[in-house]
N, C-alpha and C positions, 0 to 999 in steps of 0.2 A: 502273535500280538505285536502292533509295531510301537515303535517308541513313544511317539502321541500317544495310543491309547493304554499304553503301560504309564505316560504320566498321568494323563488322564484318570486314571481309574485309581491314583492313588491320592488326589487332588478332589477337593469338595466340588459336588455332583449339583451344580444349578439348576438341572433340570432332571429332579429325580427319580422320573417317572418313564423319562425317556432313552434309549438307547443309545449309546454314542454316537453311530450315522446317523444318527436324525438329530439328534445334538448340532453337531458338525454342519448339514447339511442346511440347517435353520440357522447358525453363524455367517456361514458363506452367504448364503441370500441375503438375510442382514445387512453383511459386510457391503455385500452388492448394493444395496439399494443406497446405504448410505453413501457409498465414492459415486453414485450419479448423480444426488441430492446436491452434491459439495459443491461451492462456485466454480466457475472455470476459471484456468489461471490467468489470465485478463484482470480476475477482480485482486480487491484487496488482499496484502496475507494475512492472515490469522496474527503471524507472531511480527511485535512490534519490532523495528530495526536496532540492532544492538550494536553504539557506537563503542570502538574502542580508542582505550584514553592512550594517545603518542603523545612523546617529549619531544619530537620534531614535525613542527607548524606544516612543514611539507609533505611527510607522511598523512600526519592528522589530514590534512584537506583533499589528501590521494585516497585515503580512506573512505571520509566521508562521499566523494565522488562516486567512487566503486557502489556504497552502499543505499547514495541515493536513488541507482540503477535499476536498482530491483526492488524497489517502489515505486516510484517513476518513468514512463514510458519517454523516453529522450527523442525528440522527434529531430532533431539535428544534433547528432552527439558529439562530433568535435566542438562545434561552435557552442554549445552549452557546456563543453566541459571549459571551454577557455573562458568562457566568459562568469561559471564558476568560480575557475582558479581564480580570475582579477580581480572579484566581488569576496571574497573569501569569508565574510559573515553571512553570506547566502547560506548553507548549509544547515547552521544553524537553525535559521527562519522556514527551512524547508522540513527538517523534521519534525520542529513544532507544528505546523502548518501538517504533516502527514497524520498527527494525531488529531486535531481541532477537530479536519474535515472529516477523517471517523466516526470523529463521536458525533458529528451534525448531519453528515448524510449516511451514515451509515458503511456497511464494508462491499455492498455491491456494485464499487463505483470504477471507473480507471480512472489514474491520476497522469495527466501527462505535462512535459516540461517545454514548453516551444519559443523561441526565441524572437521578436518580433523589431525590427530593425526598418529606422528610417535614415536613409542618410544623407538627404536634402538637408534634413533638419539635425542630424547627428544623434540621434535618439535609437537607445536598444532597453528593452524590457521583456525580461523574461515575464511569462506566463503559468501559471497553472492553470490548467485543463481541468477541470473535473466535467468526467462524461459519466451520462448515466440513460437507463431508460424511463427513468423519472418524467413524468410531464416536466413539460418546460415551466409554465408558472410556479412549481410546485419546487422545481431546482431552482427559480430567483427567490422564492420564498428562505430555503435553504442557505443561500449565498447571502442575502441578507442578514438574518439572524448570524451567518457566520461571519458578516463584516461587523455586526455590533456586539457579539462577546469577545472578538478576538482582532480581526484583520485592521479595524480603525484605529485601538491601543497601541500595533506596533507598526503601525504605516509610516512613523518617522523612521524607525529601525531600518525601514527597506531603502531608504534613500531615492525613492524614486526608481527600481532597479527591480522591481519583482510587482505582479497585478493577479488577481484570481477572477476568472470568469468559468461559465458552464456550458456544457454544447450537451444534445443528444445522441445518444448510442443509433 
């Protein structure tokens, strides 16, 4: 008898009817079906970003950097982390903003960061990306309702310096 089923058989029987292999063997299918159910990792994660609290402003914004990476697909990552670091209440605005568009389009979405630069005019504004395979009318719908419970409130906040729009998957 191997270790599993010597815990097993000493551990409350969920399915008391049935045999251990067949126990086991209806978990694995299970198991299976649910990890191809699961988003791909393209989409949202599951567990919200966990900032942690530095006593030095420079760590803190090297932190949050790191952490806005792996929620945000950085589509020029030097030039967005510079322009991060010089914006340095950006971060802020980004995490909040990672929760809003959660809860308003949902966790099937990609979130990306793109830097958009004029310099006739001297003009740079980061971007959030949200893609999805959402109809398009159905994402300005989305984008809407998420500029009037949230993006308009703190559009002085952004200084001109950050915009949200939406594209299709």
């Amino acid at each position: 008898m191997s270790a599993l089923q010597r815990m097993h058989s000493s551990s409350v029987n969920v399915f008391p009817m049935l045999p251990f292999d067949l126990e086991y063997e209806t978990f694995r299918e299970t198991y299976s079906y649910i990890k191809r159910k699961l988003p791909s990792s393209t989409a949202i994660k599951e567990v919200k970003p966990q900032r942690k609290a530095e006593t030095s402003a420079i760590f803190q914004t090297i932190g949050d950097i790191n952490l806005l990476k792996e929620v945000y697909f950085f589509k020029q990552t030097k030039e967005i982390e510079t322009y991060l670091w010089n914006n340095r209440f950006l971060p802020d605005i980004l995490f909040d903003a990672y929760e809003q568009i959660i809860n308003i389009f949902g966790k099937n979405v990609e979130l990306h960061l793109e830097l958009h630069r004029d310099y006739e005019e001297e003009f740079e504004e980061l971007f959030i990306v949200i893609k999805s395979m959402l109809k398009p009318t159905h994402m300005l719908d989305l984008l809407d309702k998420l500029d009037e419970e949230w993006f308009l409130d703190i559009s002085n906040t952004t200084k001109g310096k950050l915009n949200i729009t939406v594209e299709s998957l």
